[in-house]
N, C-alpha and C positions, 0 to 999 in steps of 0.2 A: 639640382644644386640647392634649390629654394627648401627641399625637406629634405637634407642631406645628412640621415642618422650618425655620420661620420663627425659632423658639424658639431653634436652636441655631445661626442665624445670626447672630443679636444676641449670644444668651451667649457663643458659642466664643469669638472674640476675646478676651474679658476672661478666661474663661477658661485658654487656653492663656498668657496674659500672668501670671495668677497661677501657673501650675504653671512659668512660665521662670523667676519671681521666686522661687518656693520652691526651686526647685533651684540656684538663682546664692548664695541666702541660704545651703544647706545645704553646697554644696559651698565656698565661701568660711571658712566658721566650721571647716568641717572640716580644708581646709590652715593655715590660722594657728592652729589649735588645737595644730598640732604645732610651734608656734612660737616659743620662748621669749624674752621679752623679755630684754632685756641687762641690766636692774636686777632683775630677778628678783622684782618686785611680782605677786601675787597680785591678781584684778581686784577683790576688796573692797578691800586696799589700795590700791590704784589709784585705788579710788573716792572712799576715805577720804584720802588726800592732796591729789585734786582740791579736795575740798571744804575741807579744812582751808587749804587755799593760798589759794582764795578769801573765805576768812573766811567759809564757812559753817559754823555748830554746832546742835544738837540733832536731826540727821538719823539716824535707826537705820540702819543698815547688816543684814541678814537675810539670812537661808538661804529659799530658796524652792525650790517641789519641779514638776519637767519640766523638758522640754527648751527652752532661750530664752524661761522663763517670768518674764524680767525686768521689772521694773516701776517703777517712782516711784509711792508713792502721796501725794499731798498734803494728804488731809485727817487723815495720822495723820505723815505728815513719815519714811515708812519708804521706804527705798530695798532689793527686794527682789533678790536675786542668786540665778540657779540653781547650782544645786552644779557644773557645768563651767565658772563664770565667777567663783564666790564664789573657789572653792578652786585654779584654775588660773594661773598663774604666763605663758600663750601670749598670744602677741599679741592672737589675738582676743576674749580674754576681758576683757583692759585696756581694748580698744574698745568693746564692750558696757558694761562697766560705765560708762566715763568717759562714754558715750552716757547714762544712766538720772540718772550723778550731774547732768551737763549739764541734765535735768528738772529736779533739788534748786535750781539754780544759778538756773532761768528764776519757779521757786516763790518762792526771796528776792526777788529783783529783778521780783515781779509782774507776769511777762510775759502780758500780757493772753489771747492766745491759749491760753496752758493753763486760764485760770481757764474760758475760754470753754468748751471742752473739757471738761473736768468737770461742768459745768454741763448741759452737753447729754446725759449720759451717761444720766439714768433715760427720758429723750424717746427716746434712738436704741435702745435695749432695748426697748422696748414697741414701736418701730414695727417693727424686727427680729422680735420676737416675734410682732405681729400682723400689721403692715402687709400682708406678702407672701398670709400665707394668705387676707387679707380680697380680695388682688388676684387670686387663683385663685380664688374663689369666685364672687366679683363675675365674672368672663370666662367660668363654669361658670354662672352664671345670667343672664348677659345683661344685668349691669345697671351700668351705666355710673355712675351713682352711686357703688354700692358698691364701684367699680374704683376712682373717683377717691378715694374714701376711703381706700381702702387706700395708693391713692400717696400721698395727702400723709402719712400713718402714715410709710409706706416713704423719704419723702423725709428724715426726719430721721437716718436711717442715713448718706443723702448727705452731709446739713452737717454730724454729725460728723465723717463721713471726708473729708471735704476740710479742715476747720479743723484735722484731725490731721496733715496735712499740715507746712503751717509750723510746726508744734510740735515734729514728730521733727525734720524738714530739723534747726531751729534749736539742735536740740538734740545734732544730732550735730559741726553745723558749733562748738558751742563747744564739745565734746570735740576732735576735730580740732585746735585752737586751741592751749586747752589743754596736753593731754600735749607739747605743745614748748615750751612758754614754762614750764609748771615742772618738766620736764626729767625726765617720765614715759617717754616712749621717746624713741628718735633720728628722724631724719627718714627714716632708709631702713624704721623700723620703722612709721609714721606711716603708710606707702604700704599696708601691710597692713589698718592698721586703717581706712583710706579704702576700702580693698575691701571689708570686710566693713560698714561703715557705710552706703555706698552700695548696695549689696544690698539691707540690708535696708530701706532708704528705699523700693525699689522696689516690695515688698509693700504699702506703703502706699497706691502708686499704681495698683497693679495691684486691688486692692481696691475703690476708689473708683472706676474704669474701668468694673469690675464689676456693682456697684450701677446705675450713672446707664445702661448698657446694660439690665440686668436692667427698671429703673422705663422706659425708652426703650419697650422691646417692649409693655407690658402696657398703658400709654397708646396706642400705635400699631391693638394688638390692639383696646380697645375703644372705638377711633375717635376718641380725645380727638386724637391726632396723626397728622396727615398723611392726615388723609382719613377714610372709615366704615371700620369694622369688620366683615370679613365674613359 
């Protein structure tokens, strides 16, 4: 099982699909990082006018520490910015941020899907944390039971990440939106911030690809799917 040439027939895919998405994400944030928008807004500003434009107030604007360590968090209403996007004045810094404020934007107007999201966050932790190991265990003892438990553990990783899904999508699609209608960048600079938006959307998907291959093998492996186990 431990060198199980099947293993990385399923995983590669998802796999190489995540390391194309990290390198499209990094090399993207890295050309518009040298970018400088024509208004000369810094991506907190950025963020902080988006949200002021749509009549959103008591959202913290933060300092957060790594790299594309950005966040929205909802149940304290803080919107965190790493120090290349807080303090960056590049295109792609304005994209990112108006991307997280875009969360603040979908939190007023209770877009159902983030609440969902949230919601699921302590269930996809626990099965992240346990699901997987209980599903090597289970295929290291034969016991099919303890396989299927670990998957449905593990399957909660899934419906997070797929309900995270429409949440980024949505949330980049109303920054996108946004920074033209209140006159955040120009449309040629728009094109930039669609490239590094769309990158990163793709990590979401690459992730989620990931997963439902990873849970695919281990059900396959202990016969729940597509026949016995050998």
């Amino acid at each position: 099982m431990f060198f199980d040439p099947i293993y990385f027939l399923f995983i590669g895919p998802g796999l190489l699909l995540s390391l194309w998405a990290s390198f499209r994400v990094k090399s993207a944030f890295k050309k518009y990082s040298k970018v400088r928008s024509m208004r000369g807004l810094t991506g907190a500003e950025a963020a902080e006018e988006m949200l002021r434009r749509a009549g959103i107030s008591g959202v913290r604007i933060v300092r957060s520490h790594g790299m594309l360590s950005d966040h929205y968090n909802p149940l304290n209403k803080t919107l965190a910015l790493s120090e290349p996007v807080y303090d960056s004045d590049s295109i792609a810094a304005v994209g990112v941020a108006t991307h997280e404020a875009g969360h603040a934007l979908q939190h007023a107007q209770n877009y159902a899907p983030l609440w969902v999201r949230s919601a699921l966050v302590p269930t996809a932790n626990i099965g992240s944390g346990i699901g997987y190991f209980v599903m090597v265990i289970g295929l290291f003892l034969q016991s099919t039971n303890m396989v299927l438990a670990g998957a449905v553990l593990f399957s909660a990783v899934l419906l997070f990440q797929i309900v995270t899904l429409p949440v980024e999508f949505n949330a980049s699609n109303r920054a996108k939106a946004l920074v033209l209608d209140y006159g955040i960048v120009t449309m040629d600079e728009r094109r930039g911030i669609d490239k590094v938006l769309n990158a990163a959307a793709l990590t979401y998907v690459a992730a989620a690809i990931s997963t439902l291959l990873t849970l695919l093998y281990f059900l396959m492996r202990a016969g729940l799917l597509g026949g016995r186990r050998d």
